[in-house]
FIMAR-396661 format. One record per atom (N, C-alpha, C): residue number from 1; residue in one letter; x, y, z. Coordinates in steps of 0.05 Angstrom, whole numbers, plus 5000, padded with zeros to 4 digits. Example, Ala and Ser with C-alpha at 12.3 -4.5 7.8 and 13.67 -1.06 7.14 Angstrom:
+-----+----+------+------+------+
:   i : aa :   xx :   yy :   zz :
+-----+----+------+------+------+
:   1 :  A : 5264 : 4886 : 5156 :
:   1 :  A : 5246 : 4910 : 5156 :
:   1 :  A : 5264 : 4934 : 5156 :
:   2 :  S : 5257 : 4955 : 5142 :
:   2 :  S : 5273 : 4979 : 5143 :
:   2 :  S : 5258 : 5001 : 5157 :
+-----+----+------+------+------+
***
This chain:
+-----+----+------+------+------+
:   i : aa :   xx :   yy :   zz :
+-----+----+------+------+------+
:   1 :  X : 7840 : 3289 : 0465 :
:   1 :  X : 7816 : 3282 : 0450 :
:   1 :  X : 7812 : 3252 : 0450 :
:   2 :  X : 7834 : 3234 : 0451 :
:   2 :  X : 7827 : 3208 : 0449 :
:   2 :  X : 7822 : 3190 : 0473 :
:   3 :  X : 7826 : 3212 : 0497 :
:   3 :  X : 7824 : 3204 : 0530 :
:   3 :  X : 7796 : 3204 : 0534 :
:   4 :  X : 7779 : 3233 : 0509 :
:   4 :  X : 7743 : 3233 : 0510 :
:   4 :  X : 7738 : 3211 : 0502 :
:   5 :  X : 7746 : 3209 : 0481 :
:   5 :  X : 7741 : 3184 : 0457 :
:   5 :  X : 7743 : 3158 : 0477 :
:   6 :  X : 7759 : 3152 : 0486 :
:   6 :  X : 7763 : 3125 : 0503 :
:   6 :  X : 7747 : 3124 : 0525 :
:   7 :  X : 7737 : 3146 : 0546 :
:   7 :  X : 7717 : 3148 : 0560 :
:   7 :  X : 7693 : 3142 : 0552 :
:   8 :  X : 7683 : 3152 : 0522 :
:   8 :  X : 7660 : 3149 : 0518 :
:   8 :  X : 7655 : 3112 : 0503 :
:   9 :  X : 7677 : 3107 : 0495 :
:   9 :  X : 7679 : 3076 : 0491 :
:   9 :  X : 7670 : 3060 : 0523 :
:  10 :  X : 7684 : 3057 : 0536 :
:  10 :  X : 7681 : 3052 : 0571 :
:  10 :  X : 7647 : 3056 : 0580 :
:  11 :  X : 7638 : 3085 : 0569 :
:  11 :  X : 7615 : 3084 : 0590 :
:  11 :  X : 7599 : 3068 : 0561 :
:  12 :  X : 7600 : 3072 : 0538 :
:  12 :  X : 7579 : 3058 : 0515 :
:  12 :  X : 7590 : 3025 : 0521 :
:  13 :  X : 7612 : 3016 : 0536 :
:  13 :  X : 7611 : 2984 : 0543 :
:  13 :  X : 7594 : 2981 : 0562 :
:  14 :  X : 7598 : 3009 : 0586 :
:  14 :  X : 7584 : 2999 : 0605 :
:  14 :  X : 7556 : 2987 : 0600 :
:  15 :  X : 7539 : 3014 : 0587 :
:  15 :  X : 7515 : 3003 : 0580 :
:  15 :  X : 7502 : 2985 : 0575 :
:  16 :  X : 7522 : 2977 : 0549 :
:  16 :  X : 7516 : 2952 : 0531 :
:  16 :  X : 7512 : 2929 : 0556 :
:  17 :  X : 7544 : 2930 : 0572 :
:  17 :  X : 7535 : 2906 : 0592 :
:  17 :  X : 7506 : 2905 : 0616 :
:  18 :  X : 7506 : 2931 : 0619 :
:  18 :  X : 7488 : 2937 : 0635 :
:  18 :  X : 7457 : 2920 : 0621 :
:  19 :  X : 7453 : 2933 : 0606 :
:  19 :  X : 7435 : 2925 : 0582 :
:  19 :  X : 7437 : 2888 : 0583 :
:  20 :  X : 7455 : 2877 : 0582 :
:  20 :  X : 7449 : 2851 : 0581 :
:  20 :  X : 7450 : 2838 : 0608 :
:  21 :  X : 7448 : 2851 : 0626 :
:  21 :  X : 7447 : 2841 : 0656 :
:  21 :  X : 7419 : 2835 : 0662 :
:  22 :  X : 7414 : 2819 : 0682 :
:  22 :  X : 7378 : 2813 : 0691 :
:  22 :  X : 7376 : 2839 : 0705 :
:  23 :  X : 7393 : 2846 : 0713 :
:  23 :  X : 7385 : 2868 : 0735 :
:  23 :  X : 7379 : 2898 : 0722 :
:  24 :  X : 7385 : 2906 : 0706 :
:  24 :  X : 7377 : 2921 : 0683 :
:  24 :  X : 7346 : 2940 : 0692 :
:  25 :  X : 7353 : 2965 : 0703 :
:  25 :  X : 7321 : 2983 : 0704 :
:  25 :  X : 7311 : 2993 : 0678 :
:  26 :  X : 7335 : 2998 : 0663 :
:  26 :  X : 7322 : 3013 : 0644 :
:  26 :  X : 7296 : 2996 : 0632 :
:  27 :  X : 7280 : 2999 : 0621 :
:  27 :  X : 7269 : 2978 : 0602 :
:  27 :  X : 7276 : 2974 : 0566 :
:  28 :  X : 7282 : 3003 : 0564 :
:  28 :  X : 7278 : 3011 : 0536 :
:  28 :  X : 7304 : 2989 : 0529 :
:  29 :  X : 7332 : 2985 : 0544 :
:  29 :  X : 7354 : 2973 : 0544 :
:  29 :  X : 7353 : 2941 : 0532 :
:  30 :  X : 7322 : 2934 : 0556 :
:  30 :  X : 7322 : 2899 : 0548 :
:  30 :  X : 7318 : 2889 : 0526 :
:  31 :  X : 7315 : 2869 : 0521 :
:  31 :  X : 7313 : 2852 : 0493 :
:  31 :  X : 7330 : 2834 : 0484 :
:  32 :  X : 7367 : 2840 : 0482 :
:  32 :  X : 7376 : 2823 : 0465 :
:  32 :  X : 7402 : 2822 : 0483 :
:  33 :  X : 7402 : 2804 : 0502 :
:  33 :  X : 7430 : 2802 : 0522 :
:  33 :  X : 7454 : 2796 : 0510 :
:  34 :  X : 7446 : 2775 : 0492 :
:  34 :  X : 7470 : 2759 : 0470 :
:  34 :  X : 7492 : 2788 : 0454 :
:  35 :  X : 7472 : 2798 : 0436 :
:  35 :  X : 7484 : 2828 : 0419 :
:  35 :  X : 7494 : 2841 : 0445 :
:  36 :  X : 7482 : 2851 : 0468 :
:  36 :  X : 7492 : 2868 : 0482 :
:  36 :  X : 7517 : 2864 : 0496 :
:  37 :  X : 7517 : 2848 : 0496 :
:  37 :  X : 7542 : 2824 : 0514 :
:  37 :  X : 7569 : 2831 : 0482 :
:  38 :  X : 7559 : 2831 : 0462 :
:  38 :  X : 7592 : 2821 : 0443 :
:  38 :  X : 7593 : 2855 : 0444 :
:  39 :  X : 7577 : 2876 : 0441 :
:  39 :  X : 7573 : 2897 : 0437 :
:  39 :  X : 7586 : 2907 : 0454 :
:  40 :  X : 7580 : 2901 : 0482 :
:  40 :  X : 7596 : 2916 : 0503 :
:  40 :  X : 7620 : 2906 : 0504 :
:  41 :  X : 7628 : 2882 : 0491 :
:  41 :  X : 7662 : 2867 : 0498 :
:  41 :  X : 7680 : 2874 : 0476 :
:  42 :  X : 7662 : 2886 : 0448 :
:  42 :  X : 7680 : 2897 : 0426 :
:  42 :  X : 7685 : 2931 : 0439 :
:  43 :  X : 7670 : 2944 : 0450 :
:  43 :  X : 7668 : 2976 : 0462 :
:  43 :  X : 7689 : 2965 : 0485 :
:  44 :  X : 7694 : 2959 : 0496 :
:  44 :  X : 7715 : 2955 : 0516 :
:  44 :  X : 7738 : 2955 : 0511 :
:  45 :  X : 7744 : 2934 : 0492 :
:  45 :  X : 7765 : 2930 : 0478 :
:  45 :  X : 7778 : 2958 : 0470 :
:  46 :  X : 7756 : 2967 : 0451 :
:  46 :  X : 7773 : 2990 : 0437 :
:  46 :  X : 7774 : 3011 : 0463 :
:  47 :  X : 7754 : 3009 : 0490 :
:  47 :  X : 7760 : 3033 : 0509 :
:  47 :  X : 7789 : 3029 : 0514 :
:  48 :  X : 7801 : 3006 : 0515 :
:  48 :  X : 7825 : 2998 : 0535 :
:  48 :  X : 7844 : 3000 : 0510 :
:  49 :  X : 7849 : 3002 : 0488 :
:  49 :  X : 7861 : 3003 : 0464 :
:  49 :  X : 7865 : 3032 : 0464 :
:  50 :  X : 7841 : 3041 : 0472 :
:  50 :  X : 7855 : 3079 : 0465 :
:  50 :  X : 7861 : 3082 : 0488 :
:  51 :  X : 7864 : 3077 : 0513 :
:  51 :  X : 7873 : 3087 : 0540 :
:  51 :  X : 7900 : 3073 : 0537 :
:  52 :  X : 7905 : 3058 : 0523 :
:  52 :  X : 7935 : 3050 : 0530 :
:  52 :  X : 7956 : 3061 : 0508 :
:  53 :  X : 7936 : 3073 : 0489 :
:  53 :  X : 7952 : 3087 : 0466 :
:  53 :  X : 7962 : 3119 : 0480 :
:  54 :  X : 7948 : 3125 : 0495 :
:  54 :  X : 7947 : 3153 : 0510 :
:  54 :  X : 7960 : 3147 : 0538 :
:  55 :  X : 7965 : 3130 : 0552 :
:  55 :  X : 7975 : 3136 : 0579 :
:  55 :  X : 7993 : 3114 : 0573 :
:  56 :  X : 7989 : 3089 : 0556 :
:  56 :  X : 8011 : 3064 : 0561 :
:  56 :  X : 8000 : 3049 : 0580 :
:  57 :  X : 8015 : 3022 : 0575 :
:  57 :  X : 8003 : 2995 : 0590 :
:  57 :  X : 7982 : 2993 : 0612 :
:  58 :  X : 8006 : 2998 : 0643 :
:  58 :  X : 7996 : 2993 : 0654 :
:  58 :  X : 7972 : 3021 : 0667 :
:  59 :  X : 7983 : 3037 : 0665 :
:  59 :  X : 7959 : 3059 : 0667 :
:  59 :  X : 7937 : 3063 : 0646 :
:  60 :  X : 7931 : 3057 : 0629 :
:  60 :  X : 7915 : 3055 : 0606 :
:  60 :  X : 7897 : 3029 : 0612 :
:  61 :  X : 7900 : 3005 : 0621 :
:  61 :  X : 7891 : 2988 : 0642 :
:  61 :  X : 7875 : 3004 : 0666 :
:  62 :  X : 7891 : 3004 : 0679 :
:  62 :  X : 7870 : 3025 : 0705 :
:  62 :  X : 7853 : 3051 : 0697 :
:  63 :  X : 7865 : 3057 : 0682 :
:  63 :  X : 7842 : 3082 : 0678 :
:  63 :  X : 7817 : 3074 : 0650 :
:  64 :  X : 7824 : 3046 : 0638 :
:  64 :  X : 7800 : 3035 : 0628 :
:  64 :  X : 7778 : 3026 : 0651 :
:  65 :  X : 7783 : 3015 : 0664 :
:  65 :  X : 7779 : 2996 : 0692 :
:  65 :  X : 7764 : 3014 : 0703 :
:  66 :  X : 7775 : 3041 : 0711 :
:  66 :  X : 7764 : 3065 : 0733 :
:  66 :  X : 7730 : 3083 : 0728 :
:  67 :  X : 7743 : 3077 : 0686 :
:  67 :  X : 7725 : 3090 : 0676 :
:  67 :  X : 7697 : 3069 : 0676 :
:  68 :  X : 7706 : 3042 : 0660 :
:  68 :  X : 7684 : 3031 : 0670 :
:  68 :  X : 7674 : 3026 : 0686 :
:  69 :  X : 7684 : 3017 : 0708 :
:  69 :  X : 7672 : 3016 : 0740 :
:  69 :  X : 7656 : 3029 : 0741 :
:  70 :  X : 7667 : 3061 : 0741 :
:  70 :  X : 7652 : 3087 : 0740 :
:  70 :  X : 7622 : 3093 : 0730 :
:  71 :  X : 7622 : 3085 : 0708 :
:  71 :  X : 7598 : 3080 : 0691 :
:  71 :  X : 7580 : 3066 : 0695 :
:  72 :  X : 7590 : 3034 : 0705 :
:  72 :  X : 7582 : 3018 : 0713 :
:  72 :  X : 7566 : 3034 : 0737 :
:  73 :  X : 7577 : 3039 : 0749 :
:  73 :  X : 7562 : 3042 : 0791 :
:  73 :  X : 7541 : 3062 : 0779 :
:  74 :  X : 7544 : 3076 : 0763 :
:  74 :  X : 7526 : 3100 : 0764 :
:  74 :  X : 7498 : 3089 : 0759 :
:  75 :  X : 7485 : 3074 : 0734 :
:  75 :  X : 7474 : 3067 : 0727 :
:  75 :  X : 7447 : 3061 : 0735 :
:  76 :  X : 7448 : 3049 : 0757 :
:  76 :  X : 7426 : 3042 : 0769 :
:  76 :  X : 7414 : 3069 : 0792 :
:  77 :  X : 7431 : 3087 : 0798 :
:  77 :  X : 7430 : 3115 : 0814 :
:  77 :  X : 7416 : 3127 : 0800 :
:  78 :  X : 7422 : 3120 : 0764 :
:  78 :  X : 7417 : 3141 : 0745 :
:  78 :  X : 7385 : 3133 : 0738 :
:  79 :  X : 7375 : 3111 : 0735 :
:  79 :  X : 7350 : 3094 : 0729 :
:  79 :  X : 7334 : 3102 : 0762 :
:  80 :  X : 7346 : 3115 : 0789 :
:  80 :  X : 7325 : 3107 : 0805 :
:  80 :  X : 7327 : 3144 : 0806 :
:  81 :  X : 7334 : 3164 : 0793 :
:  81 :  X : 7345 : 3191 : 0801 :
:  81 :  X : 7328 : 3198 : 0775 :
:  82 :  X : 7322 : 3189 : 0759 :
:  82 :  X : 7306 : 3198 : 0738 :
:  82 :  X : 7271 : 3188 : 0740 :
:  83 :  X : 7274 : 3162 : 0747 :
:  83 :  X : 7246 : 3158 : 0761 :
:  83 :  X : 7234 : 3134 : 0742 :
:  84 :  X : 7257 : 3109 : 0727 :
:  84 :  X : 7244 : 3086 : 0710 :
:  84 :  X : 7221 : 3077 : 0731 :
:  85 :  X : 7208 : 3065 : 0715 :
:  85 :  X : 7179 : 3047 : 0731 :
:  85 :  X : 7186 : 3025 : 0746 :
:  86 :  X : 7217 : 3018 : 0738 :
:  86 :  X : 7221 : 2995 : 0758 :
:  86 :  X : 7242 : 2999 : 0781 :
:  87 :  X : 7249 : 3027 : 0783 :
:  87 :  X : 7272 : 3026 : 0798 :
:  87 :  X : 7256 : 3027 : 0832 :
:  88 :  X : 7230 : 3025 : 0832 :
:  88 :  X : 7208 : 3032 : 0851 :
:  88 :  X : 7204 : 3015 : 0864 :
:  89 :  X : 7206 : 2989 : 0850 :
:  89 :  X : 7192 : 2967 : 0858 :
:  89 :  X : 7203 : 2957 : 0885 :
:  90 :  X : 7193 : 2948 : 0911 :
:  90 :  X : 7203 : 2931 : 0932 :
:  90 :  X : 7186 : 2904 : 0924 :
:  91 :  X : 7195 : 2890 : 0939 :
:  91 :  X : 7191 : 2867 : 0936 :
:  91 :  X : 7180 : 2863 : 0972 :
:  92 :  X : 7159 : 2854 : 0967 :
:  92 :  X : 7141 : 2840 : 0995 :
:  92 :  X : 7131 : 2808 : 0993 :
:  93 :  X : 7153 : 2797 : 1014 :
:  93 :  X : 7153 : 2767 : 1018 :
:  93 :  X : 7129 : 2763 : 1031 :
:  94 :  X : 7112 : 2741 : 1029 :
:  94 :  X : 7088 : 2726 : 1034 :
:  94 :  X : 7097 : 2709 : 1054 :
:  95 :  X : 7085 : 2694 : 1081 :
:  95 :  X : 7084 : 2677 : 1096 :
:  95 :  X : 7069 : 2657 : 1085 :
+-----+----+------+------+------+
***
């Protein structure tokens, strides 16, 4: 139960960081990079605090790491697989 618990810490960091990135599709996300930024680095903390309470040091490390990654990569698959208004956009350079 605390391996869910720590997963769901990991992907709620991911977000948060996601959320304060420029690159960011969601829209509903944007607004406050500063909050999202301490938000996602206190959710991390405790992701990697419960993975190391449940697996120990150095595996509790990697499988914080795996999970966020994880979360992380998805993100923008997940914004262009649902259909945000910006995951559309190309960009056409001018001469």
């Amino acid at each position: 139960m605390i391996s869910l618990l720590a997963f769901v810490f990991a992907a709620c960091s991911a977000i948060a960081w996601y959320a304060a990135s420029p690159h960011c599709l969601w829209p509903a996300l944007r607004g406050h990079p500063r909050a999202a930024r301490v938000a996602g680095s206190v959710l991390a903390l405790l992701s990697l605090v419960s993975w190391i309470d449940v697996l120990g040091g150095a595996a509790g490390l990697c499988a914080m790491l795996a999970s966020w990654m994880l979360a992380l990569a998805v993100q923008p698959y997940l914004a262009w697989f649902i259909g945000t208004p910006d995951a559309d956009v190309t960009v056409v350079e001018k001469d």
